[in-house]
Each structure stands twice: as structure tokens, then as C-alpha cells.
C-alpha positions in Angstrom: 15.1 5.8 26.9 13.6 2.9 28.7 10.2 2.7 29.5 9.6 1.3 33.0 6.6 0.3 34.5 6.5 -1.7 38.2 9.7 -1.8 38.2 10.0 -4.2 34.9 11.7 -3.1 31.9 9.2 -3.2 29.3 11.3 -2.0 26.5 12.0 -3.9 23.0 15.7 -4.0 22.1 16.9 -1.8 19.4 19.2 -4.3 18.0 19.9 -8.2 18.3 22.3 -10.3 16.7 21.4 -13.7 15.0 23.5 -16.7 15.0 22.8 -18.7 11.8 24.9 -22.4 12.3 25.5 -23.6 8.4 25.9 -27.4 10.2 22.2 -27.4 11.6 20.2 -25.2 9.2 18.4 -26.2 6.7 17.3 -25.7 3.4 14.5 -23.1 3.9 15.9 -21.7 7.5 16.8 -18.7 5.6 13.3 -18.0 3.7 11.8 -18.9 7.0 13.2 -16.2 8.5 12.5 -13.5 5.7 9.2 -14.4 5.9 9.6 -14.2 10.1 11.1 -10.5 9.4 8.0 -9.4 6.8 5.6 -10.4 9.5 7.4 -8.6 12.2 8.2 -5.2 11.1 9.9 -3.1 14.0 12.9 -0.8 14.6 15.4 -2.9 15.8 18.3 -3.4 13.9 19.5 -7.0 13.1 23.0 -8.8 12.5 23.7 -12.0 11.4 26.3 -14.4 12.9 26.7 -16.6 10.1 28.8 -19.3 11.1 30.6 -23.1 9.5 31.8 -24.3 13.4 35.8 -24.5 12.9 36.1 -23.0 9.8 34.4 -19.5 9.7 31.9 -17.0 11.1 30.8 -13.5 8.9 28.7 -10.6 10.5 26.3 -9.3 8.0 23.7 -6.5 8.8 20.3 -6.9 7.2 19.7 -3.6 5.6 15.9 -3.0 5.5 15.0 -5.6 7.7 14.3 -3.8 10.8 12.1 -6.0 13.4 10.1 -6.3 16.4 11.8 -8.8 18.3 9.6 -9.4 21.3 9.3 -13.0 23.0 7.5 -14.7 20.6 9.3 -13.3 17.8 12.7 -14.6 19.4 10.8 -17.9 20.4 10.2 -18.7 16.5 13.8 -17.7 15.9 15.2 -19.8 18.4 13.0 -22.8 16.5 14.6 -21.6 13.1 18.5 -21.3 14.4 18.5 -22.4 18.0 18.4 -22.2 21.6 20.5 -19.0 22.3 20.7 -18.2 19.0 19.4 -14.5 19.4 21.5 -12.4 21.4 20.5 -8.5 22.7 23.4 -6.0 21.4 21.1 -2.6 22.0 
């Protein structure tokens, strides 16, 4: 259920999906964004797009790393993977 208020959808998702491009991330992208999901606890379920451009993309779910993805937590992913990187599945 979606809580509405003013006619704006205040809700947080209850999943997104995270496209990780091997080309552009670097060395720490990944313990960057362990320590992004530590800090930002929620119950949204997150996915990985993990993804060599031509070659291959895997899907991986991140058991136990449940998250609060509101603006500024996608804002500080976007940094890490990209603009557009996170996309909302639920």
C-alpha cells in the first residue's frame, strides 16, 4: 500500500535494481557501495545488473542487504555507478 499525501506518492520503493558497468567502475565502487548499504538500512530489496558492455550482464540479488533508497541514497549511487544506474522494479 501506498501512502499518499497531497496527491504525491510519498512511498519508498520496495525494490530497485543496480546497474554496476565493469568498463567505468573502479577499484573501490564496490566497497563504496557496501558501506552506502550499512549506512542505509531499509526494506527494499536490491539486484545487481552487473554488466562487461558486449560481452555479458549477470543479475545477482544481495541477500541481507536490504536498503532505504530514497533520493539521496540514489543520488550517491548514481555518483558510484552512474546516471540512470538505479532503476525502480517494486
Amino acid at each position: 500500500m501506498h501512502a499518499v499525501r497531497g496527491g504525491i506518492d510519498n512511498s519508498v520503493p520496495r525494490a530497485i535494481r543496480i546497474r554496476v558497468p565493469l568498463e567505468t567502475s573502479g577499484e573501490t565502487t564496490i566497497d563504496d557501495l557496501h558501506t552506502l548499504f550499512t549506512e542505509r538500512k531499509g526494506e527494499a530489496r536490491v539486484l545487481f545488473d552487473v554488466e562487461r558492455q558486449g560481452d555479458f550482464m549477470v543479475v545477482m540479488e544481495a541477500e541481507g542487504y536490504n536498503v532505504l533508497p530514497d533520493r539521496n541514497f540514489i543520488a550517491r549511487v548514481e555518483q558510484l555507478c552512474g546516471r540512470g544506474s538505479v532503476r525502480i522494479i517494486a
